[in-house]
C-alpha positions in Angstrom: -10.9 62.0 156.4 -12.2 62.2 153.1 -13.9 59.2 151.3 -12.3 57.9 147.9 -15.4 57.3 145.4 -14.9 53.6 143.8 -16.3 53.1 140.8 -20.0 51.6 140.7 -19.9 48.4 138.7 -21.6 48.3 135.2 -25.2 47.7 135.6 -25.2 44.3 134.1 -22.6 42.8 136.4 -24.4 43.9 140.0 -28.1 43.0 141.0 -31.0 45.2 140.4 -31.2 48.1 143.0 -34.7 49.8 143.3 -37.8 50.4 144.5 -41.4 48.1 144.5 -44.8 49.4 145.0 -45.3 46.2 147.7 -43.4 47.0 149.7 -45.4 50.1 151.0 -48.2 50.0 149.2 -49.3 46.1 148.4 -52.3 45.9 145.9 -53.6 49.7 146.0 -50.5 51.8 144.8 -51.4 54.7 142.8 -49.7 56.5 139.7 -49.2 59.2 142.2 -47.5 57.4 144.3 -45.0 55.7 142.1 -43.9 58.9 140.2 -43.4 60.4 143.9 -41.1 57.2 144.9 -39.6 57.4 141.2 -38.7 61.3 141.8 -37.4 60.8 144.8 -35.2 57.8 143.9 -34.0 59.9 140.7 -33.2 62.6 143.1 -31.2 60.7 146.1 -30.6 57.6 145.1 -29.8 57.0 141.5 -26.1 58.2 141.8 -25.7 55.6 144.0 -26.9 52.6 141.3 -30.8 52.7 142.3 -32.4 52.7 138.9 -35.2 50.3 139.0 -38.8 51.0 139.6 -41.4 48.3 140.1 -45.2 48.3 139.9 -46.5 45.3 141.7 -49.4 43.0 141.0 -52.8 44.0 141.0 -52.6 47.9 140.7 -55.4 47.6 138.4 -57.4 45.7 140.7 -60.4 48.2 141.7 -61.3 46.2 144.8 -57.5 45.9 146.1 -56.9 46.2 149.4 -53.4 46.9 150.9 -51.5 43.1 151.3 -53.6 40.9 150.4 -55.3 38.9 147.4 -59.3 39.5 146.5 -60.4 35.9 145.2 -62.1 36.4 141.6 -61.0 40.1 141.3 -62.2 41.6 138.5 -60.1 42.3 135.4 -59.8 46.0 134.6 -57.0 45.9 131.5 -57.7 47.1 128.0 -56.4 44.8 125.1 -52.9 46.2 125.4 -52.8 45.9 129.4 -53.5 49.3 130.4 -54.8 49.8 133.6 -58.7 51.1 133.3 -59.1 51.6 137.5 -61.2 54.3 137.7 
């Protein structure tokens, strides 16, 4: 039996389908790690309407720790919110 494609709506009238760095990685995702999620969504999953990639809060937090919050963290953004974690 063979599968008859349908159409996938237009992007604007169906929700966002993607990926978040919290999910997996809570406050201490890495560049590395979302271009490897982003490559492998463009690769499996984008034909199929996943086309959003997400970088949670705090990735630039230096003290992050996986799900969870560090009271006070330190502020590591330059004046046009670029992450400066070394």
């Amino acid at each position: 039996m063979t599968r008859s494609t349908r159409p996938r709506p237009e992007r604007h009238l169906r929700p966002p389908m993607g990926w978040n760095s919290w999910d997996c990685y809570g406050t201490t995702v890495t560049e590395e790690e979302v271009l490897a999620n982003a490559a492998f969504m463009r690769d499996h999953l984008l034909s199929h309407g996943w086309d959003t990639v997400v970088v949670d809060i705090q990735w630039y937090e230096p003290t992050a720790r996986a799900h969870g919050y560090n009271p006070d963290a330190p502020v590591v953004l330059d004046g046009h919110g670029r992450s400066c974690r070394p």
